[in-house]
C-alpha positions in Angstrom: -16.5 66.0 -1.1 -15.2 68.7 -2.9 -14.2 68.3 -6.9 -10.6 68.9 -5.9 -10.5 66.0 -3.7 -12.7 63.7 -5.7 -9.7 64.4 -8.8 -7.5 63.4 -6.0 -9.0 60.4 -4.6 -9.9 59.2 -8.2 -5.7 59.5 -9.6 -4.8 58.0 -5.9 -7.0 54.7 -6.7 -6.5 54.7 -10.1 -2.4 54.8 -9.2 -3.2 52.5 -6.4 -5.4 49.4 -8.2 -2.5 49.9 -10.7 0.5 49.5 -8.2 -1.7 46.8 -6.5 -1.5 44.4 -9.9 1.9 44.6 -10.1 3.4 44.4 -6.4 0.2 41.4 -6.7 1.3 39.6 -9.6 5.8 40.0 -8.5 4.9 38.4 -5.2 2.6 36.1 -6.6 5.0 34.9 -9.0 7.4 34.5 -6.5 5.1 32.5 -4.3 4.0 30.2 -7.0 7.7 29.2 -8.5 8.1 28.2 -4.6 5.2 26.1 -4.7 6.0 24.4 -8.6 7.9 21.5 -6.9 5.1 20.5 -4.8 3.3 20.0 -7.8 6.0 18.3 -10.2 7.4 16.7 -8.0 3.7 14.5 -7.3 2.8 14.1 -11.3 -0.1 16.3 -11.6 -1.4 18.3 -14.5 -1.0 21.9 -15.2 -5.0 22.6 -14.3 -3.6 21.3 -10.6 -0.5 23.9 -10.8 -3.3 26.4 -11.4 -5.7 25.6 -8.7 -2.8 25.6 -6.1 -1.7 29.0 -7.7 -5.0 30.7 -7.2 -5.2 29.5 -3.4 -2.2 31.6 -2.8 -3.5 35.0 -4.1 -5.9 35.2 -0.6 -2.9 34.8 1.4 -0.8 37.5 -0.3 -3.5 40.4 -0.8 -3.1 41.8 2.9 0.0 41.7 2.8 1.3 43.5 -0.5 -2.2 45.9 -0.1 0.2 48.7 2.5 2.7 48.3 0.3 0.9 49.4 -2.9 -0.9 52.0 -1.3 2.4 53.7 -0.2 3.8 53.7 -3.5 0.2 54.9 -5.0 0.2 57.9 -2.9 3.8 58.5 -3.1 3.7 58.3 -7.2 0.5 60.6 -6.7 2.2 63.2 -4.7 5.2 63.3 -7.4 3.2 63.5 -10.2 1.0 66.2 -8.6 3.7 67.8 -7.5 5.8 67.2 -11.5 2.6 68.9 -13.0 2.4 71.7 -10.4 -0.9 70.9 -9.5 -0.4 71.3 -5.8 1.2 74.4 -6.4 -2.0 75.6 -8.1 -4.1 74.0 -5.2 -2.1 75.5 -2.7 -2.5 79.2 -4.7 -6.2 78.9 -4.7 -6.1 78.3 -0.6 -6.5 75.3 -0.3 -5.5 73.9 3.3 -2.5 71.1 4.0 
């Protein structure tokens, strides 16, 4: 792997781990206000509310993970493109 695609891959994941925590934590938040009743509405503690919170996190990673790597490699692109670094790439012959 060349060093120009190893500075690519390595903004691409960092943008991508990054975008992955927050679409993880808004859909997770969302999940988990849906699922507060269940556990108010029975009388049990807040270490309960917790446990049931974590068990959703399994269920939600496949699904937000194409998400976040859209927007990782779309935000990657701009800001590539914002810093004319693919203009540089592309001058020093680099192929699409």
């Amino acid at each position: 792997m060349k060093v120009v695609e190893r500075y690519i891959m390595r903004r691409a994941t960092a943008m991508f781990l990054a975008a992955l925590a927050w679409t993880l934590a808004i859909v997770w938040t969302t999940q988990v206000l849906a699922k507060i009743d269940l556990v108010t509405d029975s009388g049990q503690s807040a270490l309960t509310f917790f446990e049931v919170a974590a068990l959703i996190i399994p269920s939600i990673v496949p699904i937000v993970v194409p998400f976040a790597l859209v927007v990782a490699v779309a935000q990657t692109l701009s800001a590539m493109n914002t810093d004319s670094e693919l203009a540089v790439i592309n001058a020093a012959g680099a192929s699409r």
